[in-house]
N, C-alpha and C positions, 0 to 999 in steps of 0.2 A: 722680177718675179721668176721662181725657177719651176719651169716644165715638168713635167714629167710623162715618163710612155712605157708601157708595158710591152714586153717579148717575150716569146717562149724561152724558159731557160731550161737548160742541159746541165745538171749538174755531175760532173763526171766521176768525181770521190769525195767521200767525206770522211773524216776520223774523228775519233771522242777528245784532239785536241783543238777541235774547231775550225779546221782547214779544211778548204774546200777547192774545185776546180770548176772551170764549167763558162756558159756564154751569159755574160748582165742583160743584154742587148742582142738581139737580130735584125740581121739589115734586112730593108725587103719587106717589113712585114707588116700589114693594116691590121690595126687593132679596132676596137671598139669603138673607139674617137676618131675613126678613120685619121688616123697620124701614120707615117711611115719614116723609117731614117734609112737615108740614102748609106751605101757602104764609105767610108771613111769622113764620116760626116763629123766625127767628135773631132777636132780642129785644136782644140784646147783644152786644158784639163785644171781644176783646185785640186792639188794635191798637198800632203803632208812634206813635211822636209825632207822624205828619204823618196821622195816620186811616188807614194802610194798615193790609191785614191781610198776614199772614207768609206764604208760601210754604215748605214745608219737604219734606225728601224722608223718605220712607217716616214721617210723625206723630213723625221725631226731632227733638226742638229745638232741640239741640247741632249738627244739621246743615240749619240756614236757606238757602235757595235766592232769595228776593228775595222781592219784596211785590208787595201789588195792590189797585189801588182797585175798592170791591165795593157793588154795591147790590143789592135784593130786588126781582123783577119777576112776574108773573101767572107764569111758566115755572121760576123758581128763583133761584138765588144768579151772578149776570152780575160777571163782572170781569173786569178789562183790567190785564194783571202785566206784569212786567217783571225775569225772573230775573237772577241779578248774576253772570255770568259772568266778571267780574274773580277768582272763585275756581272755582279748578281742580278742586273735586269738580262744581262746579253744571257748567260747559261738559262734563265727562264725562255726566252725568246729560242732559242738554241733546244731545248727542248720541245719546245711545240713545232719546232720544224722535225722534229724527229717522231713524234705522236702526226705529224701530216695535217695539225690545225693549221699554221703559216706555212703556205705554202708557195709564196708567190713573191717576185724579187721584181723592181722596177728601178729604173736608172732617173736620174734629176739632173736635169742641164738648163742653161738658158740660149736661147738661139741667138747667135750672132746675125749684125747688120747683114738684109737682107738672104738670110739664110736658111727660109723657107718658103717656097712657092705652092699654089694650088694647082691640082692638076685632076685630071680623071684618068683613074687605076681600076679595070676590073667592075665597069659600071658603077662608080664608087666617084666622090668626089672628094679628095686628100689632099690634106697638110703634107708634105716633103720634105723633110729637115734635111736639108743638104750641110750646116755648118751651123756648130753648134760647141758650147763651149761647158765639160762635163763636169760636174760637180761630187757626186756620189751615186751610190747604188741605194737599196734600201730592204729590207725583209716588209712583206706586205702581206696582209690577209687575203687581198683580191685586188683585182689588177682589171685592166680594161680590155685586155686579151685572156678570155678564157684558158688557153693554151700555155699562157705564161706561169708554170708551177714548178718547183721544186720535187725533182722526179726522185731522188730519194736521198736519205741524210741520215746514216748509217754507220755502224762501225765498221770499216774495211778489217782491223785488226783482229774483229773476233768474227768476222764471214775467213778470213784465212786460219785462222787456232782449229774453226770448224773444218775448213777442208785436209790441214794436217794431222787431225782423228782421221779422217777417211781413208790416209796413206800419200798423199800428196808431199811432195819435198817442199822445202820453205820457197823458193824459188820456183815451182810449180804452182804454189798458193796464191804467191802475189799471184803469178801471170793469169792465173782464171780468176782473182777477182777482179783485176782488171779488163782483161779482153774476153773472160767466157771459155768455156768449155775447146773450141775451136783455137782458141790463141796457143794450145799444145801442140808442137810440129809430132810427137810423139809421148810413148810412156813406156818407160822400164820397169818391169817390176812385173809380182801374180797376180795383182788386181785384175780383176775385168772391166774396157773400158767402156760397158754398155753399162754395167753394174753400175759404174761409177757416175756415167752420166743420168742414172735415174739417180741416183744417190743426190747429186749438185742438184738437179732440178728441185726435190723433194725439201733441202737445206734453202737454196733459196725463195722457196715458198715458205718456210719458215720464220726469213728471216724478214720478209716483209711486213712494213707496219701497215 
């Protein structure tokens, strides 16, 4: 029977072809089932034939969503996916993560011989998944950790077209979609950069769903 546990996830970009970045999993963290996974606790992994792991919506595995390359870092389970929206349930799914109805990503594994203990965490008394063998991730409505959401699933492409109207260089675009207003060591040019960061702020209120 395969587990499952819910983390906050961080999704760090998204684009309209269905790529994404961000954490499946955080270590460390009691969820609602008071479950916890120890950091390098995934031990083993079901993957596809190129080392990806599966992407599936709601831990069905009849209905596969795409794959993602995954490693284990001090924070938790980091992948970079890439859903296959050549099939017409995944771009329906795919947009309700974009309308902010699914908004919630959970990992499915089964726990290896003796590879979870009980313990008391925090006046809490928890599961410990210390070793565990991972199977997939999953897009999910709701999750057992309230915190575990899908922080935003967005076109990077047209947040950048929008800051290159504003006078930003293409290479300045990317760098504030990514890192933010701050992530410029400078600016050349007549813009004003006070102008411009109410300008960003006001675009990124915009752009939120």
């Amino acid at each position: 029977m395969m587990d499952r546990i819910v983390a906050p996830i961080e999704i760090k970009s998204a684009d309209d072809d269905g790529t994404f970045t961000g954490y499946a999993a955080v270590f460390g963290n009691i969820d609602l089932g008071y479950d916890v996974i120890e950091p390098g606790a995934f031990k083993s992994a079901k993957t596809t034939r190129d080392g990806m792991l599966r992407i599936a919506i709601g831990h069905n595995l009849t209905q596969l969503a795409g794959k993602a390359k995954f490693e284990q870092d001090d924070h938790g389970l980091r992948v970079e996916a890439k859903l296959s929206l050549g099939v017409s349930y995944v771009r329906d799914n795919y947009q309700l993560m974009k309308d902010g109805v699914l908004d919630g990503l959970s990992v499915g594994f089964n726990i290896l011989r003796d590879g979870a203990d009980y313990e008391e965490r925090s006046g809490k008394h928890v599961r410990v998944i210390k070793a565990a063998e991972l199977w997939e991730f999953s897009l999910v409505p709701f999750g057992m950790n309230p915190a575990a959401l899908v922080d935003s699933v967005k076109s990077i492409r047209d947040f950048e077209a929008q800051l290159r109207s504003l006078g930003y260089s293409q290479t300045e675009a990317k760098a504030l979609a990514s890192g933010g207003f701050k992530s410029l060591a400078h600016r050349d040019g007549d813009l004003d950069s006070g102008t411009l960061e109410d300008a960003l702020s006001n675009l990124r209120q915009s752009l939120t769903w």
